[in-house]
C-alpha positions as a printed NumPy array, in Angstrom:
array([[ 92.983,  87.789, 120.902],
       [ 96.597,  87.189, 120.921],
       [ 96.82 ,  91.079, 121.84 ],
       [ 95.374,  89.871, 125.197],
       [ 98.091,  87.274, 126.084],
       [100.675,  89.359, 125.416],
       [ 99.046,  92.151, 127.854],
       [ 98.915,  89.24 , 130.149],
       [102.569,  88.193, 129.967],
       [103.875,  91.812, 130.436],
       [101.896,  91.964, 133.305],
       [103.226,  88.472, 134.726],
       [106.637,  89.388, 134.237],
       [106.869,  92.377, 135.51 ],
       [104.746,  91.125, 139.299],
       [106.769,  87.977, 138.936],
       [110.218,  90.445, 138.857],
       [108.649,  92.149, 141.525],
       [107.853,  89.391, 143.972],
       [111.759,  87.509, 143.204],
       [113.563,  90.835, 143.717],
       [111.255,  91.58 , 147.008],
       [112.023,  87.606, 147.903],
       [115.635,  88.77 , 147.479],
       [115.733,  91.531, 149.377],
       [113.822,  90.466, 152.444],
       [116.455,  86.988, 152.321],
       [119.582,  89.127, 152.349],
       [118.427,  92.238, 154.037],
       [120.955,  94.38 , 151.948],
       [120.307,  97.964, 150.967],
       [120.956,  97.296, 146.961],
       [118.779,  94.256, 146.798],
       [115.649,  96.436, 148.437],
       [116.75 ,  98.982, 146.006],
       [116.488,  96.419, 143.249],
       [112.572,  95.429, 144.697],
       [111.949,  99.182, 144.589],
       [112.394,  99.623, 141.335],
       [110.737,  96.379, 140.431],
       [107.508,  97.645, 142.171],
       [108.146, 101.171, 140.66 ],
       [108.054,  99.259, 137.105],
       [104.596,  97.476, 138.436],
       [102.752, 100.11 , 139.695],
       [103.988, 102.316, 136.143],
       [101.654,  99.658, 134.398],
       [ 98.545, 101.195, 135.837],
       [ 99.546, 104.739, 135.499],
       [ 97.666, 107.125, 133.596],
       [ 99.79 , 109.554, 131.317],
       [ 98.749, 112.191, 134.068],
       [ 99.735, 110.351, 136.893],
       [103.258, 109.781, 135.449],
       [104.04 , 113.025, 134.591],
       [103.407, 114.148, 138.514],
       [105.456, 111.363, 139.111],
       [108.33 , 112.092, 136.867],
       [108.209, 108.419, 136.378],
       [110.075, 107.52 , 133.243],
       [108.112, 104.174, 131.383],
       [111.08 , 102.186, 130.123],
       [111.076, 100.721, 126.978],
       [110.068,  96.634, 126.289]])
């Protein structure tokens, strides 16, 4: 069961990155903070991602 909270956190953390660097970049309107967000989301949506999907992608999982 633990296996599940830890799946859960991963998933917090990485929407909860997502929604302070978006926070961020909307506040200061600067080009490298909505760069940041972009990345954030990128790291998100990679969560969901079948191996396929990735691969069309070119996305590159980054290790935890």
């Amino acid at each position: 069961m633990s296996n599940v909270v830890v799946l859960e956190d991963h998933v917090s953390k990485a929407w909860n990155a997502y929604l302070s660097a978006k926070s961020l970049a909307d506040s200061t309107g600067k080009i490298e903070d909505g760069i940041a967000a972009g990345r954030a989301h990128a790291r998100w949506l990679g969560l969901f991602m079948t191996e396929d999907q990735r691969e069309f992608v070119g996305f590159e999982r980054a290790s935890a």
